[in-house]
C-alpha positions as CSV (number, residue, x, y, z in Angstrom):
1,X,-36.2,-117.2,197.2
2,X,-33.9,-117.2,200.7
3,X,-33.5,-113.8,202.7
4,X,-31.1,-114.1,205.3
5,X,-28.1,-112.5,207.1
6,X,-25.3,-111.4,205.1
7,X,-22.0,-113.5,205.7
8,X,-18.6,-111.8,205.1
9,X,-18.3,-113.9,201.7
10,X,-21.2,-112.1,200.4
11,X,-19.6,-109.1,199.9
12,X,-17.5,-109.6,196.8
13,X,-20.8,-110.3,195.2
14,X,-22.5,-107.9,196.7
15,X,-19.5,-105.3,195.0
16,X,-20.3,-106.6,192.0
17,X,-24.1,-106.3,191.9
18,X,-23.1,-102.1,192.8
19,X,-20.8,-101.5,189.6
20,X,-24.1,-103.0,187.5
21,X,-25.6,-100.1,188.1
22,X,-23.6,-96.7,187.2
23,X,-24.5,-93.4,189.7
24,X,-25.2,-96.2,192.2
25,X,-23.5,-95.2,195.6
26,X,-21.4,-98.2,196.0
27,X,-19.8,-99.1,198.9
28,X,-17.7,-102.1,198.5
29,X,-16.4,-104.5,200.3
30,X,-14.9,-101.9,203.0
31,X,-18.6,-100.3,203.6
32,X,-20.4,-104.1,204.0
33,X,-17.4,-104.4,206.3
34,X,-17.5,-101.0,208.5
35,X,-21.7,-101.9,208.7
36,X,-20.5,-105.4,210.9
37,X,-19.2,-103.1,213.3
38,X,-22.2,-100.9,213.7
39,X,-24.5,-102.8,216.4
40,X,-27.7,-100.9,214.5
41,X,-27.0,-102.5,211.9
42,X,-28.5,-105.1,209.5
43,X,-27.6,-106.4,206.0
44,X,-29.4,-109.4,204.3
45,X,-29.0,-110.9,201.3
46,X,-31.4,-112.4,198.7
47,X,-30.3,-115.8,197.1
48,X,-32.6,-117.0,194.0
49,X,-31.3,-119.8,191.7
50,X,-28.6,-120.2,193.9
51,X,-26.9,-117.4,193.6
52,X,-26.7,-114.0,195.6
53,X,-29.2,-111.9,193.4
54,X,-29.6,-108.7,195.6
55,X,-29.0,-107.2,199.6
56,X,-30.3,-104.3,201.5
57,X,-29.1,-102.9,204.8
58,X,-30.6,-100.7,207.0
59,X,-29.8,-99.3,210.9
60,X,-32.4,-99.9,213.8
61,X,-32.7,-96.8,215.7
62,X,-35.9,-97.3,217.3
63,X,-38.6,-96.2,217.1
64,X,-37.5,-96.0,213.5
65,X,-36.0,-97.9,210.7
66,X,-33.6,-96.4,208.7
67,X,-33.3,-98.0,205.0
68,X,-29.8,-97.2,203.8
69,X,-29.3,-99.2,200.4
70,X,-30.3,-101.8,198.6
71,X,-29.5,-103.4,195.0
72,X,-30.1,-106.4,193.0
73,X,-28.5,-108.4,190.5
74,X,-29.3,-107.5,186.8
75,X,-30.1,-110.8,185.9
76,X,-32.1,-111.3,188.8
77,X,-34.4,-107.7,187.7
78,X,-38.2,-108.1,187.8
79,X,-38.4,-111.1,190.0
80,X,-39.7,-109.8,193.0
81,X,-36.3,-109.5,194.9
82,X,-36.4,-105.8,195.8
83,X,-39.9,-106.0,197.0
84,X,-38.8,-109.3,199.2
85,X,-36.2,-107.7,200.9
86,X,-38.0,-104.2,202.0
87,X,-40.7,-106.9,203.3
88,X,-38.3,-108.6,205.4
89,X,-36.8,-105.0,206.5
90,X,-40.4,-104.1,207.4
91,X,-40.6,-107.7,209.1
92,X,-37.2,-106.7,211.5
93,X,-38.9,-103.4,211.7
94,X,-42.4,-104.5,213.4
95,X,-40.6,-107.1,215.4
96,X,-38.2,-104.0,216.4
97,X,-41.4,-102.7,217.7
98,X,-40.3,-99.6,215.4
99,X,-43.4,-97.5,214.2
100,X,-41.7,-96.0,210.9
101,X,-39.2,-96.6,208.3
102,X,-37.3,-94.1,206.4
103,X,-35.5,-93.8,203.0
104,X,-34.1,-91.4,200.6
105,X,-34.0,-91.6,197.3
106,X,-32.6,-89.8,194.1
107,X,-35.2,-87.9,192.2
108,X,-34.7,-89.5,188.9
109,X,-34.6,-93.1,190.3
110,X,-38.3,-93.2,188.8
111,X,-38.0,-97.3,189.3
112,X,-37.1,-97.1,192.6
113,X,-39.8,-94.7,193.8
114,X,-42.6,-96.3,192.4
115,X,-41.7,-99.4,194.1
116,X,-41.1,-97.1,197.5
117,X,-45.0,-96.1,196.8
118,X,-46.7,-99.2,195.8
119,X,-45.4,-100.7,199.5
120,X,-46.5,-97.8,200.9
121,X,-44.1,-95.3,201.3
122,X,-45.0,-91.2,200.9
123,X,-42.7,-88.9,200.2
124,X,-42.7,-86.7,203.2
125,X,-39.5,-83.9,202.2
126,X,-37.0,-83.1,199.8
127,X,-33.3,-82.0,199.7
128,X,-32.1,-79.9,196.7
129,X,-29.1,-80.9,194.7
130,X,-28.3,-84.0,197.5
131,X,-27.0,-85.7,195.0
132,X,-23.6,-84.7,193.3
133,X,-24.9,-81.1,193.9
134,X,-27.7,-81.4,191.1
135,X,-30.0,-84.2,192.3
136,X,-32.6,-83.6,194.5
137,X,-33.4,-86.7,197.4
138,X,-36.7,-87.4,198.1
139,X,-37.5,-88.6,201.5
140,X,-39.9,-90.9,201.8
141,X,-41.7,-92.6,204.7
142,X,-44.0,-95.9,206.2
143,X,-45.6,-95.7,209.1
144,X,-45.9,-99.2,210.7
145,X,-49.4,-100.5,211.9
146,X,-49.5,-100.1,216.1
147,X,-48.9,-103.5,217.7
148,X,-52.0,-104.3,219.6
């Protein structure tokens, strides 16, 4: 699996990974394109089998990392791309010398937060009815290891 930058030609795909996944906040080609003017931040994509099977992008704010979305292919489900790309956002984030990282997450994404926990995320507050007003967001944290 290759995780590098996102190019502008990504997008399209990366459009059509978000409308795989209905209640997914999607933000098209436009939103891939307003995030290359925002110096914070950074969108990778995943490429396995040749083909773009996932991204994420997230804003360095430092001292923190700010994960904003991520998604990945159907077919591509189950293969350890999700879990490679929040390992290279925690990679930018250590080299960022940035001591946290911080998501939010819809409380019935049950998939999604169990992968948040396993790599060692804890939910440290909640927002009511976030989502749509009825959803409730979790937000979760990491704390990074000091640099010594």
């Amino acid at each position: 699996m290759l995780i590098r930058r996102a190019k502008k030609e990504d997008y399209a795909a990366f459009a059509g990974i978000e409308s795989q996944h209905p209640g997914f906040p999607a933000w098209g080609i436009a939103g891939f394109e307003g995030e290359e003017r925002n110096r914070n931040s950074v969108t990778l994509a995943a490429e396995l089998d040749g083909a773009v099977a996932g991204f994420i992008n997230f804003w360095v704010l430092r001292p923190q990392v700010q994960f904003n979305t991520l998604a990945v292919e159907k077919r591509f489900l189950r293969r350890g791309v999700a879990k490679a790309l929040m390992g290279k956002m925690a990679e930018y984030a250590a080299k960022s010398l940035c001591r946290e990282i911080d998501l939010e997450v819809n409380e019935r994404n049950a998939a999604a937060i169990a992968l948040y926990a396993a790599l060692g995320f804890e939910q440290v507050g909640r927002r009511p009815k976030f989502y749509d007003n009825a959803d409730a967001a979790l937000l979760m944290r990491k704390v990074l290891p000091a640099k010594e």
